[in-house]
N, C-alpha and C positions, 0 to 999 in steps of 0.2 A: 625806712619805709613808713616812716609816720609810728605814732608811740603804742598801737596795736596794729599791725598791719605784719603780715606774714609772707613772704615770697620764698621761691624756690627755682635752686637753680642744677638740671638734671642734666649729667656729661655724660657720657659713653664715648670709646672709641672714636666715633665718627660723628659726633654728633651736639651742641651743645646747645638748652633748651632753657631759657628763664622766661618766670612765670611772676607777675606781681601779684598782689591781692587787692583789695580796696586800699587803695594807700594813695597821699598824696607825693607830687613831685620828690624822688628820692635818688641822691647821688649813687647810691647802694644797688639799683637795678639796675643802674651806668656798669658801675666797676662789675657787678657779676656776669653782667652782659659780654660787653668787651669786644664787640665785634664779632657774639654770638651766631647760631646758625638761625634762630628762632625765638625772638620775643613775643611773649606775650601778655600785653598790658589792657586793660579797665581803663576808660573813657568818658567823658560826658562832652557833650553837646553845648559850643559856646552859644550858639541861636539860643538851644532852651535856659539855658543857665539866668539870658538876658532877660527873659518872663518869667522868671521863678520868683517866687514871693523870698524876701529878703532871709529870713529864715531859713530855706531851703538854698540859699547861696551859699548861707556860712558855714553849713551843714557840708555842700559842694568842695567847697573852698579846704576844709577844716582835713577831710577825710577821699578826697576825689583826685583826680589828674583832669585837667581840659583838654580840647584836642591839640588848640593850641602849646599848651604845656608837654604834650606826650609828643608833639612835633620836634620839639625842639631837647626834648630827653631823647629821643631815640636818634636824634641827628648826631649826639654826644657817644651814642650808646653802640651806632654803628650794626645792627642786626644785618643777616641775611633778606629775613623776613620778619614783617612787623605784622601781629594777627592782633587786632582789637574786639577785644571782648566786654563783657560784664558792660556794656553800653547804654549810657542815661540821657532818656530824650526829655527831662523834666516832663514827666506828666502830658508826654505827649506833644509837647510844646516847638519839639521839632522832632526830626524825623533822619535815615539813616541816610539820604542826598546831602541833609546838611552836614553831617557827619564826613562824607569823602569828601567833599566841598573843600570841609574848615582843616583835614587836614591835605589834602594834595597844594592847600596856600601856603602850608609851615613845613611839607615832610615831605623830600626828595626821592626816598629812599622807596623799595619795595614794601606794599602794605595792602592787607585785606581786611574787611568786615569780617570777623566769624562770626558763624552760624551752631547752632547746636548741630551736631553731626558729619560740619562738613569732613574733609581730609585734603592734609597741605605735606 
């Protein structure tokens, strides 16, 4: 999950739940996944990524997932449900339309924006 980057992956009886942290593209939340009940991964916005001062890309780049990237991890990774979170619009630079946009082009699969508070 990237060289500090921390995830977790919570089982019960009926239920199986991985969680990434700020981490970039990681085979590791595939294999813990596995056709999990419930992912939940950190996102940034390819629209803002593409106005973000070069600095702030390598930054992206270095420590982040795209949508595009987290499309095509979870396509591997097989979830029930894909919940995106911890979500980076560079500095505003885009916004959460461009977000289901970038990924309903890359990600087939069931998937929401969350919200602080919602319930899935």
């Amino acid at each position: 999950m990237g060289d500090r980057a921390l995830g977790y992956r919570f089982q019960i009886p009926d239920r199986t739940i991985v969680i990434s942290g700020d981490t970039r593209p990681s085979d590791a939340v595939v294999e813990q996944c596995n056709g999990c009940d419930v992912m939940i991964h950190e996102v940034y916005t390819e629209a803002g990524y593409a106005k973000a001062p070069p600095e702030w890309q390598r930054l992206r780049r270095a420590y982040h997932t795209s949508s595009r990237q987290l499309g095509e991890l979870a396509t591997r990774a097989r979830p029930g449900l894909l919940i995106l979170y911890h979500q980076s619009y560079q500095f505003n630079l885009s916004n959460e339309e461009d977000l289901i946009r970038e990924m309903r082009a890359v990600y087939q699969g069931r998937f929401v924006s969350g919200h602080d508070l919602d319930v899935y």
